[in-house]
N, C-alpha and C positions, 0 to 999 in steps of 0.2 A: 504494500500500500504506500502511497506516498507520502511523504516525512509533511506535518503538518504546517512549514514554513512556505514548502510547494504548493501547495494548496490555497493560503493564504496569497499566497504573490500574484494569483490570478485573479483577484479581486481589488480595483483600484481602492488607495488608500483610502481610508473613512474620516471622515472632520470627527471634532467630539460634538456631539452633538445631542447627547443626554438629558439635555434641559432644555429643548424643542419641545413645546408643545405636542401632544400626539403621540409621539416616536412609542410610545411604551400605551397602546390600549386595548390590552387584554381588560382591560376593566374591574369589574367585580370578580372576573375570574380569578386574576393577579391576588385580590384584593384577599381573596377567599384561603386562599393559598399563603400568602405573609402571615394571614392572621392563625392557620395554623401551623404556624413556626417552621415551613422549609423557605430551605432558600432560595431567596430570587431567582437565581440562575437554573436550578434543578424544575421552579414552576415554571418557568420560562423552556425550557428545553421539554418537558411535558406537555404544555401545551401548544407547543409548535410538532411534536410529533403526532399529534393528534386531531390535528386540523381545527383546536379552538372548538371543539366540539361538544364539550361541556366538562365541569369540573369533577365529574365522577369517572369518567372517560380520562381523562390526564391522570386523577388521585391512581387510577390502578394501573394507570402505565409506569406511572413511578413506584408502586408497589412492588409489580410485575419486574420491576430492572435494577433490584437493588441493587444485587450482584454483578449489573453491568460494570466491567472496566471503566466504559467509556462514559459514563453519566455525568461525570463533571467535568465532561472535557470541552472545550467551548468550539469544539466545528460548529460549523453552520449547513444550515441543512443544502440541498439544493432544488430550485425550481426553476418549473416552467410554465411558460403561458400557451394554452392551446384554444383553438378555434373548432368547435363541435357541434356537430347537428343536432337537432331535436326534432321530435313530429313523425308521421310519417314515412320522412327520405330517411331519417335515423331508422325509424325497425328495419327497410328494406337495406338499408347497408350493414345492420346486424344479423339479419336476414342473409346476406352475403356471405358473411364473416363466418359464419356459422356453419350454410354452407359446403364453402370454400372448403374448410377444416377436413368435414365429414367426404367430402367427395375427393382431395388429393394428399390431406395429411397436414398437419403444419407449417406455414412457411412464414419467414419474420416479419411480415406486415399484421401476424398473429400474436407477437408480443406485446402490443400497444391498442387499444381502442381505436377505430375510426377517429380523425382529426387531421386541423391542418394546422401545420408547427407556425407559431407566431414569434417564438425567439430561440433561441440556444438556452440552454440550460446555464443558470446564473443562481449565487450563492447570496443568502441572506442572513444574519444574525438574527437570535429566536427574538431579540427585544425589540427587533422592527421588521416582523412578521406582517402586522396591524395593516403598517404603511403600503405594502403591496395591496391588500385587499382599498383601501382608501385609494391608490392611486388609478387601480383597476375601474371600481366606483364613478369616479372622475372622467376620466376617459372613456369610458364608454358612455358616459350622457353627452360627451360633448359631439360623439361620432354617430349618436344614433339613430340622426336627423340625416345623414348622408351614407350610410353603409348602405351598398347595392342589393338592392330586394327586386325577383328574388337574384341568387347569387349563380354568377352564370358557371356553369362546370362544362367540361369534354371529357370522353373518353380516352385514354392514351394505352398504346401497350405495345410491349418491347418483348425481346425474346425472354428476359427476365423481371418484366415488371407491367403494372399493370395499376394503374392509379385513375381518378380524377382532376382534372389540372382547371385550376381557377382561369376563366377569358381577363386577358389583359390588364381591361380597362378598371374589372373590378380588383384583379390583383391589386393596382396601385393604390385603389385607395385602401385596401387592408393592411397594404405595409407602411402606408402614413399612419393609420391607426395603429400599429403596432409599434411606429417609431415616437411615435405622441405617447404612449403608454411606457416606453422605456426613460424618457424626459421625465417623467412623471413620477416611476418610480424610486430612481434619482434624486429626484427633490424628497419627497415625503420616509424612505426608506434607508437613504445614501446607497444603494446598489446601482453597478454597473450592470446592465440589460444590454445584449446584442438582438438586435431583430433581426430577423432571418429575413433573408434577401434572394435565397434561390425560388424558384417557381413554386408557388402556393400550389397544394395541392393535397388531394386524400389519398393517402395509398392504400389499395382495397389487396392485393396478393405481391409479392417483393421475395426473388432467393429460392425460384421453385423450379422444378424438376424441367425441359424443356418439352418432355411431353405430356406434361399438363395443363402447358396454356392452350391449347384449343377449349378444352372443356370448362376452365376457369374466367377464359377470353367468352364463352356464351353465356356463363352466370352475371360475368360482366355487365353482357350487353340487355342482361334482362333488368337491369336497375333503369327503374323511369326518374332519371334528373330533374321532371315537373312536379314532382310531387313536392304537396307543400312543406317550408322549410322554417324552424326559426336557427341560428345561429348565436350560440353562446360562449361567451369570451369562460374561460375558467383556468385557476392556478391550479398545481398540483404541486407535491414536493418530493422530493424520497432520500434517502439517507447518504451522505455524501462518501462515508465508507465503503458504500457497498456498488458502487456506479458500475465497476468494471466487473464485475459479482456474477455468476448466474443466481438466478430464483429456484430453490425449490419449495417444494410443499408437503409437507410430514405429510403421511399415509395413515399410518401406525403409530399409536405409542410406542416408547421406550424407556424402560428402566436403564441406568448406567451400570453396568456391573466392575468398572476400574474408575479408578479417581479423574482419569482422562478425558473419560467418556460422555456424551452431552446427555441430558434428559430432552426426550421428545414430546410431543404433546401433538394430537393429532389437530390436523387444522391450520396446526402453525406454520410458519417460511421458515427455509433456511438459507441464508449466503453463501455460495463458495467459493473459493477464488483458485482459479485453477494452479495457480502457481503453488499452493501450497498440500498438493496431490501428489507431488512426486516424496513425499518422506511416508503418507500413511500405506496400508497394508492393502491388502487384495479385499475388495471388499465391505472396506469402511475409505470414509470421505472425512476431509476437516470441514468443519463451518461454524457459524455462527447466527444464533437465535432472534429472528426478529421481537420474535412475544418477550425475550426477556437480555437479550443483549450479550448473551454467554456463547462462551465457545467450545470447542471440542470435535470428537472422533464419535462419528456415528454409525449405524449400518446403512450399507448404500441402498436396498433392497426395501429399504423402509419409506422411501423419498419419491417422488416421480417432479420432472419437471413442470414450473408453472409459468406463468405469462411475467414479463419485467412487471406491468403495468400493475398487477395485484397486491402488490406491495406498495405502490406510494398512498400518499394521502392527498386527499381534498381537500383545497381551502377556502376559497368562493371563486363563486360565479356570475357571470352577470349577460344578460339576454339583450338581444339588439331591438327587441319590438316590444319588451314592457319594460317597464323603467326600474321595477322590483329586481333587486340581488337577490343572485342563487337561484332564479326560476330554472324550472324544465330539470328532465330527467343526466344526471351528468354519469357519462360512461366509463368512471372508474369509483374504484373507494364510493361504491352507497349512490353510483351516477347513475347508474341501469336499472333506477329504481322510479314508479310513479311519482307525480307532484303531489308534495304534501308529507311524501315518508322519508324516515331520521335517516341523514347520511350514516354510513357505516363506517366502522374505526378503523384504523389504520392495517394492515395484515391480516382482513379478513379476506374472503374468495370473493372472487370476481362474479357478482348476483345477478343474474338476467330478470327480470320481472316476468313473471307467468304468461302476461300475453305477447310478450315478443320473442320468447325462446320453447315455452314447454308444449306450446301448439305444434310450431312445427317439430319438436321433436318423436311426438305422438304422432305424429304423420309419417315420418319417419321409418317409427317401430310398426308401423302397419304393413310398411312397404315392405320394411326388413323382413316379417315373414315368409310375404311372399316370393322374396327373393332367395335364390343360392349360399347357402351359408357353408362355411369351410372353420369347424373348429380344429385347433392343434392345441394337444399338451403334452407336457409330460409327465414321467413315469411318478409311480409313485415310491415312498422311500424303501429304498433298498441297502437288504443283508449287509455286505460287504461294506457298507460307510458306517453303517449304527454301531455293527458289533468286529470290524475291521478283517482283514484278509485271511485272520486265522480261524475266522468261524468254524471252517469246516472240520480241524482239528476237534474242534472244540464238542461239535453236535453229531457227529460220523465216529462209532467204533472202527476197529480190524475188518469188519465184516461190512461197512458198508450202512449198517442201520441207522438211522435216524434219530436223536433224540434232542427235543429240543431243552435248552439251558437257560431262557429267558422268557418271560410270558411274553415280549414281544415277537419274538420268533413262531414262524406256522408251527401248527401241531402235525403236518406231516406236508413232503416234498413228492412234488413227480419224480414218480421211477423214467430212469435216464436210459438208453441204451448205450452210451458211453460210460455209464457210471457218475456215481455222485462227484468225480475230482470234475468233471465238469460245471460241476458250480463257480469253477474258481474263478471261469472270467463271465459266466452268466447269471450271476448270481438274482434270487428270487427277491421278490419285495416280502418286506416286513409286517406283521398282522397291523401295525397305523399305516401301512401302506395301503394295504386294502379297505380301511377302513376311510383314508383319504378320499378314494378311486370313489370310493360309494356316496361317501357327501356330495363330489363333485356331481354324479350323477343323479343322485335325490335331488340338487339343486337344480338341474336342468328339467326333472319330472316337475318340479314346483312350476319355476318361468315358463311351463308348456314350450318347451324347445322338443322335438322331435332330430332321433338321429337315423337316417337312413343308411349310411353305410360306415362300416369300420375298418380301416385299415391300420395298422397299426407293426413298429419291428419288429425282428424275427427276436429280438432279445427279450427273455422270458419275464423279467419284469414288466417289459413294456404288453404282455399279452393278458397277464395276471390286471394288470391297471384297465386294462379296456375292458376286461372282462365284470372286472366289481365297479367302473363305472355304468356297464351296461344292466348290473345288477338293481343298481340305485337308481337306473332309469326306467325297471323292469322291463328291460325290452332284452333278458338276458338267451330267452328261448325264441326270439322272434328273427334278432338280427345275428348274421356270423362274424367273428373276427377276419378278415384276409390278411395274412401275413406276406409281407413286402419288403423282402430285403432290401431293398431299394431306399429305404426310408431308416437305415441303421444309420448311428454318427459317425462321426468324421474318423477314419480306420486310423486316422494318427496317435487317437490315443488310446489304441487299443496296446495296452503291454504285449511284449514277447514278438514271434516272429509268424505267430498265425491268429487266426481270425477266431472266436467264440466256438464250440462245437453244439450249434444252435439245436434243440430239439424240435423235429420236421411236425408239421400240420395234422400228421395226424396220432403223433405223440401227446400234443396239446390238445385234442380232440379226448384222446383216451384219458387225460386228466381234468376231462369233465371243464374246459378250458373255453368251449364254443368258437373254435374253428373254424374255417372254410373250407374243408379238406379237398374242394373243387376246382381250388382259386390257383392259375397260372399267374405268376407275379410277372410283371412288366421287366424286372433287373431278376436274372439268377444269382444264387448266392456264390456261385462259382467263377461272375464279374466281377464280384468285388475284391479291388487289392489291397493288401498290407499297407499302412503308411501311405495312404492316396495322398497326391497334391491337395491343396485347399480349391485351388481352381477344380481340380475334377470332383470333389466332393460338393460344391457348389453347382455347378454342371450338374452332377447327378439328381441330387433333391429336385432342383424345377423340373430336369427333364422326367421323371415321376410323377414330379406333381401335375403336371400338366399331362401324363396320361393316365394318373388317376378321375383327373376331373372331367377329361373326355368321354371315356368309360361310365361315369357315370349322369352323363349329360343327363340324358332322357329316363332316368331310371330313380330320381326322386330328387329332392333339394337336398336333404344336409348330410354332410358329409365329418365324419370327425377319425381326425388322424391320431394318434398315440406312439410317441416316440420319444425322444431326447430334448435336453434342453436347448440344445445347437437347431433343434428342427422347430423350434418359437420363428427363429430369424430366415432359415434356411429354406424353409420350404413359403414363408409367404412374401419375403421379399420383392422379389423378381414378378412373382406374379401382380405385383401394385405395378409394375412396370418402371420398379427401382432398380439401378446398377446394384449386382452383390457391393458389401461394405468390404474394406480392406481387412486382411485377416485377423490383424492387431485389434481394431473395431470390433469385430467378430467374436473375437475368444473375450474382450470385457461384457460384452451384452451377454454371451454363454451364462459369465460366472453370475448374472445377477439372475437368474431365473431359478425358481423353486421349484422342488417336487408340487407336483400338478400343477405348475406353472400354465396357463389357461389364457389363447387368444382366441377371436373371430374372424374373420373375413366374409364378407360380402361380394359378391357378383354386382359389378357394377351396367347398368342397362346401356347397349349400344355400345359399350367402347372397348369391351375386350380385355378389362384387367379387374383386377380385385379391389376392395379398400379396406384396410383396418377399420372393426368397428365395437365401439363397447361389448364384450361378451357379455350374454345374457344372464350372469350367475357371477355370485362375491367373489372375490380372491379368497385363499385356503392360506390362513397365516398358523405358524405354530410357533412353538419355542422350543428349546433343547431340553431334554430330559434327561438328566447324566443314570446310571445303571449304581443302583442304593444299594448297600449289604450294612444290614442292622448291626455283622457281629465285625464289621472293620469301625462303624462309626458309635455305634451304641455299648456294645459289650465292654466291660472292664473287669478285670478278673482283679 
């Protein structure tokens, strides 16, 4: 991060200017605050991270950040001034937004709300916070008699980008308006404000795949730019630490089990900063807490990314066609909410109001049935990781018998015709393995998801999982497993110098397993080599997948794969009509996927490729369970 002298020198000196009128009106807030004995600076820095929101809103920000480091440190936050629609043109460009997401994937004109940039981001001290909202105030009564109504936009699109660009003549006058408002803030504030100078514009898609602008380019061209509009000036701010930062968003709780380690709390952000990735472990990430300002080492598996824009805060607004501050709905921090309801505090989720987002997404999940669906998981927990490589010593006499040693372990094993040492590289799932397999699939009988075919690897894990999820979907006598060599992971990390000695279709039939004993696989197991390239191992998964899903074109919609954790990425990739990711990319995405790690895909109408879509059913979280003995930790003789 940058030493806070640098920081500082980007912001023209400040006069002293303390005893100005104004400079300090937080008000009664301030007032409420001294009189219960914290300090200026700490209620001042409270309620500047909290958009002046109210005094019970700051009391528990400062509660929440005891333990921050940085609570009494005097940065200043940083903001900006955005130009954002309201009405109508607003749902249908959230309507876009939304969209856009659902039909190509995220692209960075998805980390920020619809808006057009009015200045560069510029730094303010919490004690003349006020001044910005007063100078905003200001300036927009004096411009609100000449701001262009309505506001003339085009369409524009590039091989990479794809925006609304303000006509000329109205540009000019919003960037006097926005150079009149940096004049402004200046006086009332002492901040330096840059107004943005390049082409006014909305960026609706920015940063996406090249064969997704056609499809993007016709969502585009369905937005009616007549519809009516109001345009409202509004600040935001967000935390000057974290700028260069990504966003996450707890998932999960977390308890800290080393002194190191962060406390998670679902709901909340985290910061990362990638530079400080390269000391932690495989698996855990450094960050730091928005909810409470703390730092540490946490599970990465616990986290998913979220939008920059869901973390800053609100601080007003002001409308060009009623003369009331803060009118109309504002698109971050509590903006995507109707007029009349309490903005939202600082690091909450980004809230769509019911009738601009959850109509059409019920329109959506309607379609979604009807359409093609492609689930992929993986296996569930297995032998050989729980109770490690020497199991078999452990549960196999002289003779080959069976006994198990752990109530997690089955009560009894397929008979092998190679014999039980074949377990050593195909080892079976464990009784929460099956028990995982079966939630997932009771959870699919719940959401009325229907699964038409199963394919799944020849690895016995992965047959046992499709089996007890087929169980928990009761569809365990209806539908067969098809075993597809085709669909085993990447032969690289298979130990030794040959391949699994897989037990054949109708061995796993005789173990009461539900088979396919019919089913010709598209790859023999006698293709597959040792130590494949990553490239051929990529190669392989789509060219499978793609004639599993031909095969089953005409012969029902859902199709659900069971494989490895490598086959999350592998096998639905390419089908969105993504380049594979480079192998390095590859093997991090691997390690973060869980037993019964659970995706979707959707057939998308007329274009030929798939899209990631909410799976129909929770994530499957657990914790570690270590293996107890009463007489190593209880007994004392």
């Amino acid at each position: 991060m940058a030493g806070k002298d640098e920081l500082y020198s980007r912001v023209t000196p400040r006069r002293n200017r303390q005893n100005r009128p104004g400079t300090i009106k937080h008000g009664s807030s301030l007032e409420v605050f001294l009189s219960m004995g914290f300090p200026k600076a700490r209620a001042l820095k409270a309620l500047a991270a909290t958009g002046g929101k109210s005094v019970q809103a700051a009391c528990d920000w400062l509660f929440s950040h005891v333990d921050d480091p940085f609570l009494d440190d005097t940065l200043p936050r940083e903001y900006v001034l955005y130009l954002r629609p309201t009405g109508p043109l607003a749902n249908k460009l959230l309507e876009f937004w939304h969209q856009s997401r659902q039909l190509c994937g995220k692209n960075k004109a998805h980390n920020i709300f619809p808006h057009i940039t009015l200045c560069q981001f510029f730094m303010c001290e919490d004690s003349k916070v006020d001044g910005l909202s007063e100078a905003l105030q200001h300036t927009v009564s004096r411009w609100r008699a000449t701001f262009p109504f309505p506001l003339a936009l085009e369409l524009y699109t590039s091989s990479n980008f794809i925006g609304l660009f303000v006509e000329e003549d109205s540009a000019e006058i919003i960037k006097k308006f926005a150079a009149d408002f940096a004049s402004e803030a200046t006086s009332k504030a002492d901040v330096r404000v840059e107004p943005h100078r390049k082409q006014l514009h909305v960026t609706l898609a920015y940063h996406f795949l090249s064969n997704q602008l056609a499809a993007l380019e016709k969502l585009a061209r369905g937005i009616d730019l007549k519809l009516g509009c109001d345009w409202v000036a509004a600040i935001y701010s967000r935390d000057i630490r974290f700028a260069n930062h990504e966003t996450l968003r707890v998932m999960y709780p977390y308890t800290p089990q080393n002194d190191d380690e962060l406390e998670l709390a679902q709901g909340d952000f985290i910061f990362m900063s990638p530079v400080e990735q390269s000391t932690t472990s495989e698996g855990w990430i450094y960050g730091t807490s928005l909810g409470n300002g703390c730092s540490g080492l946490l599970p990465e598996n616990y986290i998913a990314r979220a939008d920059e824009c869901d973390t800053w805060v609100y601080h007003c607004s002001c409308s060009f066609l009623s003369a009331g501050a803060g009118v109309g709905p504002s698109l971050c921090d509590g903006g995507l909410r109707r007029r009349g309801q309490e903005e939202q505090g600082p690091g909450e989720a980004l809230s769509l109001p019911i009738d601009l987002i959850c109509q059409p997404v019920q329109k959506n999940s309607q379609l979604s049935r009807q359409k093609r669906c492609l689930f992929v998981c993986r296996h569930g927990e297995r032998m050989d990781v729980v109770f490690g490589k020497h199991w078999i010593s452990q549960c196999f006499d002289a003779k080959g018998n069976y006994i198990r040693s752990n109530l997690n372990m089955p009560l009894t094993l397929p008979q092998r015709c190679g014999g039980f040492r074949d377990y050593e590289k195909d080892a079976p799932i464990t009784v929460f393995g099956c028990t995982q397999a079966r939630l997932v699939g009771e959870a699919l009988l719940e959401s009325k998801s229907t699964v038409d075919h199963v394919y799944c690897s020849p690895s016995l894990r992965c047959v046992q999982t499709a089996f007890n999820i087929l169980k928990g979907l009761q569809q365990e006598t209806k539908v067969r497993i098809r075993v597809e060599p085709g669909l085993f992971e990447w032969t690289k990390w298979v130990s030794g110098n040959s391949l699994p000695a897989w037990m054949t279709p109708c061995e796993l039939a005789a173990a009461n397993l539900g088979t396919d004993t019919t089913y010709r696989p598209h790859i023999q197991m006698n293709k597959l080599g040792v130590s494949e390239a990553y490239e051929t191992y990529i190669s392989r998964s789509f060219q499978v997948m793609r004639d599993i899903l031909g095969e089953c074109k005409a012969k029902g919609n859902n199709i659900l794969i069971v494989a490895h954790a490598s086959s999350l990425e592998a096998c639905t990739r390419q089908l969105q009509g993504l380049s594979p990711s480079n192998a390095k990319d590859f093997v991090q995405v691997v390690r973060k996927i869980p037993y019964l790690g659970f995706c979707a895909c959707e057939e998308v109408e007329d274009a030929g490729i798939w899209q990631l879509v909410d799976p129909p059913i929770l994530p499957l979280t657990h914790g570690p369970n270590h293996s107890f003995s009463w007489r190593e930790i209880l007994y004392q003789e």
